[in-house]
C-alpha positions, 0 to 999 in steps of 0.5 A: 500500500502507498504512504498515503494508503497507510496514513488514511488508514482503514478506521479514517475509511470507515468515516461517514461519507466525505463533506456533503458538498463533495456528494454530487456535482458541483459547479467547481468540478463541471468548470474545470472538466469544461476546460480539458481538451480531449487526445485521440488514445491512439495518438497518446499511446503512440506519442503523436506530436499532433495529439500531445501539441496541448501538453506540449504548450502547457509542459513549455520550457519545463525542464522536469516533467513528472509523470505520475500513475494511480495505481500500479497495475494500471496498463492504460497509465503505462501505456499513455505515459509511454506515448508521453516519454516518446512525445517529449524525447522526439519533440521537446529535447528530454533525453533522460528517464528518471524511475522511481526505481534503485538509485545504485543499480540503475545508476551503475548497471544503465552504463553497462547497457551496451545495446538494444538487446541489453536494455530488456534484460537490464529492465527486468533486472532492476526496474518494478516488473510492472513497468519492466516486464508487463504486456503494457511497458513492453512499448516504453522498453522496446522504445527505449532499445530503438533508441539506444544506438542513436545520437541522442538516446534517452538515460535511464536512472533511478532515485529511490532508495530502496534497494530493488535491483538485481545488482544491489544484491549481486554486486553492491555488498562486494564493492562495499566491502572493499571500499569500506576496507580501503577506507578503514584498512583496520576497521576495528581499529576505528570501531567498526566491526565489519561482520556485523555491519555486513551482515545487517546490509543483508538483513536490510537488502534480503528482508527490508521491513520484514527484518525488525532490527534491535535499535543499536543495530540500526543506529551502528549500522546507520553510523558507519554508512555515515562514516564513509559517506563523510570520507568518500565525500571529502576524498571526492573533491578534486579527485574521483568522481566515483567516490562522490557517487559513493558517498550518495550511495551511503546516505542512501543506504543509511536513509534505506535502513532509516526508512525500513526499520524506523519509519523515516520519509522515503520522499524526503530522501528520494529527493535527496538523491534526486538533487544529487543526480541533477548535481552531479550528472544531469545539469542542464539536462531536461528530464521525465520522472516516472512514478506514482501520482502520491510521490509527484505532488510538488506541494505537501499542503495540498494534502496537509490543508485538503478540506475532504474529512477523510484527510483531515482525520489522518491530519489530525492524527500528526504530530506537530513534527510529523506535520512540520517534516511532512514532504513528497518527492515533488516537494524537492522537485519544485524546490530545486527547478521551481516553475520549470518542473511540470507535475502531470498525474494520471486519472483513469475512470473505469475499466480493469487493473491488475491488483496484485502488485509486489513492491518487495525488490529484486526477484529471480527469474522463476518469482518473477514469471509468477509475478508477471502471470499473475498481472493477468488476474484483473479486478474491475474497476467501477467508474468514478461517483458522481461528482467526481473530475472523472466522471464529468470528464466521462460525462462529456465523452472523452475516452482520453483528455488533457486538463492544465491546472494552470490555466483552469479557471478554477484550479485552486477550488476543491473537486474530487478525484481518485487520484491518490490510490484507487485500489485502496481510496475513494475520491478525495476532495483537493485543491489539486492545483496547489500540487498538480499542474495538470492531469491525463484523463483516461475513460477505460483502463486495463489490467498490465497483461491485458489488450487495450480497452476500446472506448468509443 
């Protein structure tokens, strides 16, 4: 389940209905369905310049588009952003792909891609295999491979700190070990006991949060990464830049273990090494994030000051700390690039998704075939209640849509959407506008092994 999923809660769920203006359509709700501009889906999923041209406008000279999706298992919001990833690398001069995906393993393994026929493979390997090995990514990745050998081919990284690869098991607990003992040639002399360490990075890699670490574990743990972080920092200046990418690595594994075992934000320190990526091996790159509508919310306060009572409950509930420390991913986003990030989270109104999604990492090649067959199970998606942005959108006939929250009259008035998590949550009611800048509306979705749904 999403954070947002586990701060919401199945008590906040059990409230009565949400804010009894949020029940039918409202005025705010059919204003702003009135200023999206439909997109033929064949020209979305293809990435056609004629279809895309209003997000075109509207994406500008953006350097960072965040594209998000609702759900995990949702083909048609794979599908579109694909078409969206091909639209902006041909179109607009975007040529890095930025996963919520293994920061070490797609930053070290995406170097050794030589070709076409390695990019699949190195996707399976180290990406989600819902965006990886899913009937619906296989387009994003067969596009990828076209343009691999091309003068201007898309990079792909990633920058979350879960450690989810299938290098981050094979290669980083030996390339740790012998940087950490060319570091400290005689660790217990500087108190760090290497066995224990190591054998605590194999907890944290093997088990993450199903392993309950003793709190000194954690906290020894956590002091030498740390340590090396601090020492491959300084040795970094002036000299290598490998050293540098280490020291990341560090404090992303510190923030890994930090997040697993004591509930530290995941968001926060994705975007840690999201600012390191632009720093040090993307600046003045124009760049496309692929991840969940909940991580690209460029503005914490749309959820914080959100007036639905199924919000305001799992508010109430912060601490004051809680509510101050609060962030997203976007949050860092919008800091570092201001208005030249654009955040475009996806809607989908009915149809089918795949329900069983396993976030759990790294899987080998028989775990993941079950995984990959299991997305042919479906669930059904009902439509949007009424009164929802989906619904008026479905309501005037648009199979697909593009809405700019920028230009929406009524951008910063609260409407409802399931933008968050459909598996899981009912329409919200947001000022979507504070943390969006536009939405992909979508009338039918499918399951991730499914054909595409026909909407007429």
């Amino acid at each position: 389940m999403s954070r947002l999923g586990l701060l919401l809660g199945a008590s906040t769920l059990a409230l009565a209905l949400p804010l009894t203006s949020q029940q039918s359509d409202s005025e705010e709700t059919v204003s702003l369905a009135r200023a999206a501009i439909g997109i033929d889906v064949a020209g979305l999923f293809s990435g056609d310049a004629g279809a895309l041209k209003a997000v075109g406008r509207a994406v500008g000279s953006a350097r960072v588009v965040m594209l998000g999706e609702p759900w995990h298992g949702d083909g048609a919001a794979i599908r579109a952003r694909t078409g969206l990833v091909r639209y902006l690398h041909e179109q607009l001069g975007f040529d890095v792909l930025a996963f919520e995906g293994d920061f070490y393993s797609l930053n070290v393994g995406w170097p050794q891609v030589r070709g076409a026929d390695d990019v699949a493979p190195f996707a399976r390997d180290n990406v989600f295999p819902f965006w990886s090995a899913s009937r619906a990514a296989q387009p994003l990745w067969e596009y990828i491979a076209m343009q691999a050998s091309s003068p201007r081919p898309l990079e792909i990284t990633g920058f979350d700190i879960r450690h989810t690869g299938r290098l981050a098991h094979t290669e980083l607990p030996r390339q740790l070990r012998r940087r950490l003992v060319s570091t400290f040639p005689h660790p217990d002399s500087v108190g760090v006991d290497t066995a224990a360490f190591f054998a605590t990075l194999d907890r944290l890699l093997t088990h993450e949060w199903d392993y309950r670490p003793p709190t000194a574990e954690r906290e020894q743990f956590v002091s030498v990464l740390n340590r090396l972080a601090h020492a491959w920092e300084k040795r970094a200046a002036g000299r290598l830049p490998d050293d540098a990418f280490w020291a990341q690595e560090a404090r992303s594994l510190a923030s890994a273990a930090s997040f697993a075992w004591a509930g530290k934000s995941r968001d926060r320190a994705m975007g840690e090494n999201f600012a390191w990526l632009v720093a040090h091996r993307f600046r003045d790159r124009r760049i496309i994030i692929w991840a969940h509508n909940n991580h690209i919310i460029a503005d914490h306060r749309m959820y914080l000051d959100a007036p639905d009572s199924t919000i305001r409950a799992s508010v109430a509930r912060m601490s004051a700390v809680e509510r101050d420390s609060f962030t997203f991913f976007g949050d860092a986003v919008r800091r570092l690039f201001k208005n030249d990030a654009f955040a475009l989270a996806t809607l989908s109104h009915e149809g089918t998704y795949s329900p069983l999604i396993d976030v759990r990492g790294y899987l080998d090649s028989t775990t993941l075939m079950r995984y990959v067959i299991a997305f042919d199970s479906v669930g059904v998606l009902p439509p949007a209640d009424p009164g929802s942005l989906e619904a008026a959108l479905a309501g005037r006939g648009f199979c697909a849509a593009f809405l700019d929250l920028h230009h929406a009259a009524m951008h910063q008035k609260p409407v409802r959407t399931r933008a968050l998590d459909y598996s899981k949550l009912p329409a919200l009611a947001m000022r979507w506008g504070v943390g969006y800048d536009g939405f992909l509306f979508l009338r039918r979705t499918f399951g991730l092994n499914a054909a595409p749904a026909h909407c007429e």
